[in-house]
TORVEX-877116 format. One record per residue (C-alpha): residue in three letters; x, y, z. Coordinates in nm, 2 decimals, always signed. Each point is the difference from the previous one (the first is absolute). Last residue first. Layout:
REM TORVEX-877116
- Ala, X, Y, Z
...
This chain:
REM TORVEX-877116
- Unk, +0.24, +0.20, +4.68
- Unk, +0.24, -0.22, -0.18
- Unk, +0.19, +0.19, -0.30
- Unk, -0.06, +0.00, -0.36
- Unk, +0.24, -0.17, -0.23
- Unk, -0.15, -0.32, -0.05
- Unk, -0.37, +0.20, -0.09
- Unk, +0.18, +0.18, -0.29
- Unk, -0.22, +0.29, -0.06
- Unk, +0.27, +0.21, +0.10
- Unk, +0.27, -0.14, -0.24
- Unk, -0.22, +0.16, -0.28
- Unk, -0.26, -0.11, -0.21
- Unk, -0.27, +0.23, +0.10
- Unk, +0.08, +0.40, -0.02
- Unk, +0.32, +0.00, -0.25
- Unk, +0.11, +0.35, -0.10
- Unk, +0.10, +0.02, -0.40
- Unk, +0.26, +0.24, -0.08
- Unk, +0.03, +0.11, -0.35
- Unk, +0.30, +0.19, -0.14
- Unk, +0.14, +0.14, -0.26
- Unk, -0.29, -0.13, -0.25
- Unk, +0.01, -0.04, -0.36
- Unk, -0.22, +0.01, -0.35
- Unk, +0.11, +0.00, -0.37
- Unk, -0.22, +0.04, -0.27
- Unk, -0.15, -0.18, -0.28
- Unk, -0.25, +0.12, -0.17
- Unk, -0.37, -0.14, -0.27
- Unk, -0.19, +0.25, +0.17
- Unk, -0.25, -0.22, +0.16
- Unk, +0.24, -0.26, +0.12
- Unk, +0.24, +0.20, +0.09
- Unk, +0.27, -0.27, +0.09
- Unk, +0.25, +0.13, +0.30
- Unk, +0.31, -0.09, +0.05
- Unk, +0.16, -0.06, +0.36
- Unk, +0.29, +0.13, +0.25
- Unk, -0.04, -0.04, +0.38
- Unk, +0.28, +0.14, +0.12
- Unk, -0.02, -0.12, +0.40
- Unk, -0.31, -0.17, +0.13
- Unk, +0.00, +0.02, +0.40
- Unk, -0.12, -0.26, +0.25
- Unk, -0.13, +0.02, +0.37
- Unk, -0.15, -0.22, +0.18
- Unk, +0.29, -0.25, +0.15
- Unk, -0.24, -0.29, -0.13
- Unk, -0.14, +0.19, -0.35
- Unk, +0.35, +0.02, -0.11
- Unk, +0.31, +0.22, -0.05
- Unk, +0.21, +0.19, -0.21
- Unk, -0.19, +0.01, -0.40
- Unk, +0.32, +0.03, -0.27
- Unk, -0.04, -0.06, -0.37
- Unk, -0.37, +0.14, -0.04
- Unk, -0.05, -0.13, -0.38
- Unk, -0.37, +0.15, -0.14
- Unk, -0.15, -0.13, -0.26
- Unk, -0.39, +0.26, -0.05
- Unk, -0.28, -0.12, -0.23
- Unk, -0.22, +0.34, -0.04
- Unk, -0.30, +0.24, +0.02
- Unk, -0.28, -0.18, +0.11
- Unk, -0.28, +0.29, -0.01
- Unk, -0.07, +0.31, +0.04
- Unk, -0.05, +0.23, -0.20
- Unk, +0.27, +0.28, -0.14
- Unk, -0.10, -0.07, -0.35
- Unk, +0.36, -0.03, -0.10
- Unk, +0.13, -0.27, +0.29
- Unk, +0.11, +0.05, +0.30
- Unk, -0.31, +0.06, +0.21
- Unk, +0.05, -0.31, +0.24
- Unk, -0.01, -0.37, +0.04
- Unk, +0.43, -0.14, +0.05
- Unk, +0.02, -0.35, -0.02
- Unk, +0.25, -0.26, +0.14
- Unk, +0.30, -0.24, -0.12
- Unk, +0.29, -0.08, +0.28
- Unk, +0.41, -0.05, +0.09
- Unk, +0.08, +0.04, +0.32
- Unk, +0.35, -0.03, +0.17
- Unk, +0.07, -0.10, +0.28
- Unk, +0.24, +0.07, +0.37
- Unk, -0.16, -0.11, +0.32
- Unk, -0.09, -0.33, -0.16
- Unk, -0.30, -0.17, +0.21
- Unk, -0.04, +0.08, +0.35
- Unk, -0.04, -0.43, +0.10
- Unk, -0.32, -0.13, +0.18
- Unk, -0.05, -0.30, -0.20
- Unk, -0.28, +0.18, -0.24
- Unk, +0.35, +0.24, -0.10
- Unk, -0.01, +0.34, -0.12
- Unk, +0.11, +0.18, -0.31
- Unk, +0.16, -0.34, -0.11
- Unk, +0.35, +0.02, -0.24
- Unk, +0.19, +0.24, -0.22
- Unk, -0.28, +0.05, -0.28
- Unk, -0.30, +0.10, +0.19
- Unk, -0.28, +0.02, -0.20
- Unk, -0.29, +0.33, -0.01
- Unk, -0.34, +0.00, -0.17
- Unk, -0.06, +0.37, +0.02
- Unk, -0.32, +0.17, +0.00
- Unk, -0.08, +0.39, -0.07
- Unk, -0.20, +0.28, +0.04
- Unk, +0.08, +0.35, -0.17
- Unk, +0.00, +0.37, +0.06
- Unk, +0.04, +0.30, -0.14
- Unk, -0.08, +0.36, +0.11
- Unk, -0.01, -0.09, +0.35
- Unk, +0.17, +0.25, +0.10
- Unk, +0.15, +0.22, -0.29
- Unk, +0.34, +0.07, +0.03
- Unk, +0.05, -0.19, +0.20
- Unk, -0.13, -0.30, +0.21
- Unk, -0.12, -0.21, -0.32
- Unk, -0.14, -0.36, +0.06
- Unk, +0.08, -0.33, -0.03
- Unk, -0.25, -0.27, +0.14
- Unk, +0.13, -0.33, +0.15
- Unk, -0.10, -0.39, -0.02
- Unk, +0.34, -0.22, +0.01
- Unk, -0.05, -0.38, +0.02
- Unk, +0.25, -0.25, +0.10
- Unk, +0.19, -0.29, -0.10
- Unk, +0.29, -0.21, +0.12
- Unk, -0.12, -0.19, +0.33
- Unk, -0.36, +0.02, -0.12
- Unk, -0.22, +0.31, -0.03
- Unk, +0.09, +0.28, +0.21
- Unk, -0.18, +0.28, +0.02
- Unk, +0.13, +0.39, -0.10
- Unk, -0.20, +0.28, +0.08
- Unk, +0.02, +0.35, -0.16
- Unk, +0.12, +0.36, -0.03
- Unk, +0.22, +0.15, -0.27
- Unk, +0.10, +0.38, -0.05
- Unk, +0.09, +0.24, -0.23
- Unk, +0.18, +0.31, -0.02
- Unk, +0.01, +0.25, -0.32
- Unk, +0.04, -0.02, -0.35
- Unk, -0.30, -0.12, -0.14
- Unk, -0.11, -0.32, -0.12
- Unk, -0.20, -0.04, -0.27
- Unk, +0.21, -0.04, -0.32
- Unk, +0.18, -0.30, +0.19
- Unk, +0.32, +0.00, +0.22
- Unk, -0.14, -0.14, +0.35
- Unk, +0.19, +0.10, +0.33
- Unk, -0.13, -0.20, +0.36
- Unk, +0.09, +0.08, +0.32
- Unk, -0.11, -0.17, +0.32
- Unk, -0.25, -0.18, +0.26
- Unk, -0.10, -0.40, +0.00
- Unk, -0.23, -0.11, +0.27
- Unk, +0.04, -0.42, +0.07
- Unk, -0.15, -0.24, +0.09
- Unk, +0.12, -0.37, +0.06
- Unk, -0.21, -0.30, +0.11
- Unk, +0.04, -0.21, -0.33
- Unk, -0.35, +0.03, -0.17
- Unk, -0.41, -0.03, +0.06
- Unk, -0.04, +0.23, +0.28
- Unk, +0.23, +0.26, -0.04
- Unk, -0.08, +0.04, -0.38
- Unk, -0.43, +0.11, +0.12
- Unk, +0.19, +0.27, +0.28
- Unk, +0.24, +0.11, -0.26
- Unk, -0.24, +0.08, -0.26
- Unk, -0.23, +0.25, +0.23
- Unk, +0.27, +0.32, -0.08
- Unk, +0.04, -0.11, -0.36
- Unk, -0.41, -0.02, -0.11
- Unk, +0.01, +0.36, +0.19
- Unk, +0.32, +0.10, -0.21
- Unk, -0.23, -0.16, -0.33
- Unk, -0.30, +0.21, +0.06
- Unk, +0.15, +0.26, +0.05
- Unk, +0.19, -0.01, -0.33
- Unk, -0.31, -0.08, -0.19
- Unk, -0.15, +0.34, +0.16
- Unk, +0.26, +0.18, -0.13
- Unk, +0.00, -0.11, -0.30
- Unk, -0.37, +0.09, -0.03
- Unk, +0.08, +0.35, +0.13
- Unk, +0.25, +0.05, -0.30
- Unk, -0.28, -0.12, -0.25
């Protein structure tokens, strides 16, 4: 059973690592990798170090989409890990600007995802939970290329096991690779 959760897990970083490339095409032109901390309080998570990894992509003018995975570092690598989406809106003005503009520097983000892991009392996996998460100060924006999420603080719904728990980040940084002022064709110089 433990081997088949792992195999659903690879399966869904893989699905993860070619989901930018299909977004890119279709949606607002920024793409972003996201990188940081994350700290769940739930009868499954240990006490040790975690980490968060994922891509965020731009939707409209106020809305995004977060896709990550969650994962133990210590004390036990790997031990536990989860996949995730985030639906993401900016509360204190754009993210980024069709006219051209960087968007808010300062914002705030307020969104609703899902967590898909082993947290739950027969230890399969499987959608786990419904996850509200406030992040009340994100510095930066897809055009300069570089944003971080400050004291993300959120509940989170066990939807198996019937729990609420609370979930936060200290930091996450996302790193813009399309989007940014460099892909601006008015700002490049004449050869």
């Amino acid at each position: 059973m433990k081997a088949t959760g792992y195999l659903v897990h690879l399966s869904i970083i893989l699905f993860l690592l070619c989901l930018p490339s299909t977004l890119a095409a279709a949606l607002p032109s920024d793409l972003g990798i996201s990188f940081g901390h994350v700290a769940q309080y739930d009868d499954y998570h240990q006490s040790g170090l975690y980490i968060n990894f994922g891509f965020t992509k731009g939707l409209t003018e106020r809305l995004e989409l977060l896709v990550f995975t969650q994962t133990e570092l210590t004390p036990d690598f790997l031990g536990d890990r989860q996949v995730g989406a985030d639906l993401a809106l900016s509360l204190l003005g754009k993210r980024w600007n069709k006219d051209g503009f960087a968007g808010n520097g300062i914002n705030m983000l307020v969104s609703i995802g899902i967590l898909a892991g082993m947290h739950s009392h027969d230890l399969e996996f499987g959608l786990d939970s419904i996850v509200f998460k406030l992040t009340p100060i994100a510095v930066g924006t897809p055009h300069v290329g570089k944003r971080d999420r400050l004291a993300t603080i959120g509940i989170d719904w066990n939807i198996r096991d019937h729990q609420v728990s609370f979930i936060w980040n200290i930091m996450i940084s996302d790193f813009y690779v399309r989007g940014t002022w460099r892909d601006d064709p008015s700002l490049r110089l004449a050869d």
